[in-house]
C-alpha positions, 0 to 999 in steps of 0.5 A: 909552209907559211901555215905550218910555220904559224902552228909550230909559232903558236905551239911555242907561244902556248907552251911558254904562257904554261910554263909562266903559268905553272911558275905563277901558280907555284909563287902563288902558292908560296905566296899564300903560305907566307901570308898565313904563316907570317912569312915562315915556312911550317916546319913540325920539327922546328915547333917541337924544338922550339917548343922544348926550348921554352919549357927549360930544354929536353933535359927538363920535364917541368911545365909552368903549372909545376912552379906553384907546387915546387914553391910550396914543397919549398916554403913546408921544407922551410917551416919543417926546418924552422921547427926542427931548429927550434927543439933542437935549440930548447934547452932541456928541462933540468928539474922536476916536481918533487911529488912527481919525481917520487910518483915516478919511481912507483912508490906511490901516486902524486896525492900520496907523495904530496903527503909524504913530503908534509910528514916530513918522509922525504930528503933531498941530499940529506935535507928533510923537504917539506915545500910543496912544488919543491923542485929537484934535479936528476942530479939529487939525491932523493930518499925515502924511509932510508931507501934512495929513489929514482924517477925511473918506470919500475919493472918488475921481472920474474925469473925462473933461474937455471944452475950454474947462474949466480944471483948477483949483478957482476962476478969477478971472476966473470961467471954466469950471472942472472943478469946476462938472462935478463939483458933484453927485459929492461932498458933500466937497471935491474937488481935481483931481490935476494938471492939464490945460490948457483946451484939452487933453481927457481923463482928469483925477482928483478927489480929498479925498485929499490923500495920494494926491494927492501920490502921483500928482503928485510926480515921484518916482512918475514916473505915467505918462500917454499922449496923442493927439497931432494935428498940423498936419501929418504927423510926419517919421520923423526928428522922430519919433526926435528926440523918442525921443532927447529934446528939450532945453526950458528946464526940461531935456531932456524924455524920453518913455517911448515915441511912435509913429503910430497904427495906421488913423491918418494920420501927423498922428496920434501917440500919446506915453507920458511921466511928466515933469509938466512945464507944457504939456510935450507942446504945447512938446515938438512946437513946439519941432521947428515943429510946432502941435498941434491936438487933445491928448487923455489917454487914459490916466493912473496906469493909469485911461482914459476908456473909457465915460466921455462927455466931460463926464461923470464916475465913480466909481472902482471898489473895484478901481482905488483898490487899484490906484492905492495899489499903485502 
């Protein structure tokens, strides 16, 4: 018994020394953690916590290296701000150049208008301007050979003008104008070069260029215009050489350039050459010999034609045929 009784005295002895060893070795292990951590416990969800913390929170995506490039997008937003300012605060230029304002117009180029304005060619609100370098305001008004200019790009459209369309720039009676067919052609103020009546078709030309307005409208110039003619009835030979000769109307008698049949056209049909601006000249010249005109077309005006040009529609002169029209 005294033998068993030491064995069962050792078996307890032996178990508490492992259970002190287990506690030892678990306090160790604890122990060795808390020196390599500096006595903190690695925890992976608090370094990420903690981590997003000090880079501005969850709600805030921007690193250190950011703060550079949002303190340049500060300092370009800063300068573009301080330009910006600047032109807003520049004060307009309110004059300019004279031979610049008059070269704007397209009457003629800077060298030229210099000339101009040393012959004494020019005035400025009803005085004669001789100065070079004479600067004037948008508010002046300046006159050339008796025409008032602008210093406005000038334009220069061609119509082919429909029936039913007035050739005036406004109607009291709020008919149809040629000017609602060109709304879109320019962003200046266009001013038809003569005129067609309502029921005549064909070429007609817009302008801002009152100079070259005059140029082609005054009789002096003498611009020629060809029309097709279509008549109620066939033309005799001997009216045909009567209106060669000349038909007297109230304004005088009324001479053509040149009239003849057209050629695969029947002898309704006639084509008429004249450069008088009379009103209604061609309409008046045929009932004057008790004829009625049914259809007057302008085929041709200042040496411009409708070719390609749809009635109704409109283009732009070509560098070319400005040239031409101041040559003539």
């Amino acid at each position: 018994m005294s033998r068993e009784r030491k064995n069962f005295s050792d078996r307890q002895k032996n178990g508490k020394q492992g259970e002190r060893k287990t506690s030892f070795d678990k306090n160790s292990r604890s122990a060795s953690d808390s020196k390599r951590g500096g006595g903190k416990t690695f925890d992976s969800r608090d370094k990420y916590e903690k981590g997003d913390r000090k880079f501005g929170g969850p709600k805030s995506f921007k690193r250190p290296f950011d703060r550079k490039a949002e303190h340049d997008e500060k300092i370009k937003g800063y300068i573009l701000k301080r330009k910006f300012d600047k032109l807003a605060s520049k004060p307009e230029k309110e004059t300019i150049r004279l031979n610049k304002y008059i070269a704007n117009s397209g009457i003629c180029s800077r060298r030229e208008a210099d000339d101009l304005i040393t012959q004494g060619l020019v005035e400025v609100n009803g005085k004669v301007v001789t100065e070079m370098g004479y600067q004037v305001q948008k508010t002046d008004r300046v006159v050339f050979d008796g025409q008032s200019i602008t210093p406005e790009k000038p334009v220069y459209v061609l119509l082919n003008k429909p029936k039913g369309y007035l050739s005036t720039t406004k109607d009291e009676k709020a008919r149809k104008t040629v000017m609602d067919l060109v709304a879109n052609a320019s962003p200046y103020r266009l001013f038809p070069v003569g005129r067609l009546d309502r029921q005549t078709t064909g070429v007609i030309l817009l302008t801002n260029d009152g100079h070259m307005t005059k140029k082609l409208t005054h009789p002096s110039f003498g611009m020629k215009k060809i029309y097709h003619v279509v008549l109620d009835r066939k033309l005799s030979i001997e009216d045909l050489q009567a209106i060669r000769e000349g038909i007297r109307l109230e304004e005088g008698v009324a001479e053509v350039d040149n009239i003849s049949f057209i050629e695969g056209k029947p002898k309704t049909e006639v084509g008429i050459e004249i450069h008088i601006g009379w009103n209604r000249v061609v309409r008046r010249i045929f009932q004057r010999l008790g004829y009625e005109v049914e259809s007057l077309d302008r085929v041709m005006f200042a040496g411009l034609t409708k070719k390609n040009v749809k009635r109704g529609h409109w283009r732009i002169l070509t560098e070319q045929e400005v040239n031409n029209l101041k040559m003539l």
